[in-house]
C-alpha positions as CSV (number, residue, x, y, z in Angstrom):
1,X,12.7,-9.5,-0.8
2,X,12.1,-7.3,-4.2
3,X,8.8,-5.6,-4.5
4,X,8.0,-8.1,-7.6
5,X,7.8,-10.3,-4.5
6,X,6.0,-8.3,-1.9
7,X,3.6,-7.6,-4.6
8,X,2.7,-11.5,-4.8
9,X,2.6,-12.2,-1.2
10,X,-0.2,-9.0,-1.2
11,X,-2.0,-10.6,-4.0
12,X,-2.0,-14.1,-2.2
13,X,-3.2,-12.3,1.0
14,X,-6.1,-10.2,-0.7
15,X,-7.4,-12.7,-2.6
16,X,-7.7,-14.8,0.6
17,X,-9.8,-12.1,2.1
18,X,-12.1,-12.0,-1.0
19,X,-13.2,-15.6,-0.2
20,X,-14.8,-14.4,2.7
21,X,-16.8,-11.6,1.7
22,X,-17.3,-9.2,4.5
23,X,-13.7,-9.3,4.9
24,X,-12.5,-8.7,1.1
25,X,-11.5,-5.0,1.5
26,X,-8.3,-4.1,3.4
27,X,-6.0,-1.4,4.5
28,X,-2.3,-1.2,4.5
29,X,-1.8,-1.9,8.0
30,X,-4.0,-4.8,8.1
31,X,-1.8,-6.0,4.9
32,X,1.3,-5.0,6.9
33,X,0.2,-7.2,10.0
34,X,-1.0,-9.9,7.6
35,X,1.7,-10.7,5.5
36,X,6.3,-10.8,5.8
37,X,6.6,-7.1,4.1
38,X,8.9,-5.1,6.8
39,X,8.4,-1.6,5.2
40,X,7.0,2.0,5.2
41,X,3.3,2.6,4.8
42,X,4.7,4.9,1.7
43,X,6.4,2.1,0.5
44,X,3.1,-0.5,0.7
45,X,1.1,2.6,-0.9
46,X,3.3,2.2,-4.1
47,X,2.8,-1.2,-4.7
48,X,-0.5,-0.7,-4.1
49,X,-0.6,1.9,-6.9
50,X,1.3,-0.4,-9.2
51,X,-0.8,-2.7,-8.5
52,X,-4.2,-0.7,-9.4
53,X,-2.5,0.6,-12.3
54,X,-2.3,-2.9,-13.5
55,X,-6.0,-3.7,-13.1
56,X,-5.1,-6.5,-10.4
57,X,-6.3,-4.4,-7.4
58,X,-8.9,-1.3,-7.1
59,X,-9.5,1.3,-4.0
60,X,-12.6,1.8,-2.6
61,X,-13.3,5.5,-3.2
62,X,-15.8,6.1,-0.6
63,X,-13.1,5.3,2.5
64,X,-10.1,7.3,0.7
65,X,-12.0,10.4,0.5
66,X,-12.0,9.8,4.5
67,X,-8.0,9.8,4.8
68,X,-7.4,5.7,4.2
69,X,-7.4,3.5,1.5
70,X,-9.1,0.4,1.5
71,X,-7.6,-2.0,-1.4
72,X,-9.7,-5.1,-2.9
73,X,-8.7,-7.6,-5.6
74,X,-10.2,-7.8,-8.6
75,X,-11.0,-10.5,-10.6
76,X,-7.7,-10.0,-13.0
77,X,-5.5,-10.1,-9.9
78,X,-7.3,-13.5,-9.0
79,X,-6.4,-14.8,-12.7
């Protein structure tokens, strides 16, 4: 798969989450349980940052000042 494609598949999984609520923030291991991608946490954290970059994803500041990050779709990545 190409990260183009990994990228998708995440968005496809986070926004599922978002539709039910308590559940719309998530980590990358719960996105590397969750979905095909067979990679790296290093290699999940860039297409995260990609992915915030673009607008379609944000972090939760509060938790990554803790150690984690803990990713949530926003409303551009549902569009």
């Amino acid at each position: 798969m190409s990260a183009a494609s990994d990228q998708e598949e995440i968005l496809r999984y986070l926004a599922t989450r978002f539709g039910y609520g308590d559940q719309r923030y998530c980590t990358i291991p719960t996105l590397l349980k969750n979905t095909s991608i067979d990679a790296s946490n290093q290699y999940v954290l860039a297409l995260m940052d990609e992915l915030e970059m673009s607008g379609l994803v944000m972090t939760r500041q509060a938790y990554q000042m803790r150690g984690g990050n803990l990713f949530q779709i926003t409303g551009k990545g549902i569009d």
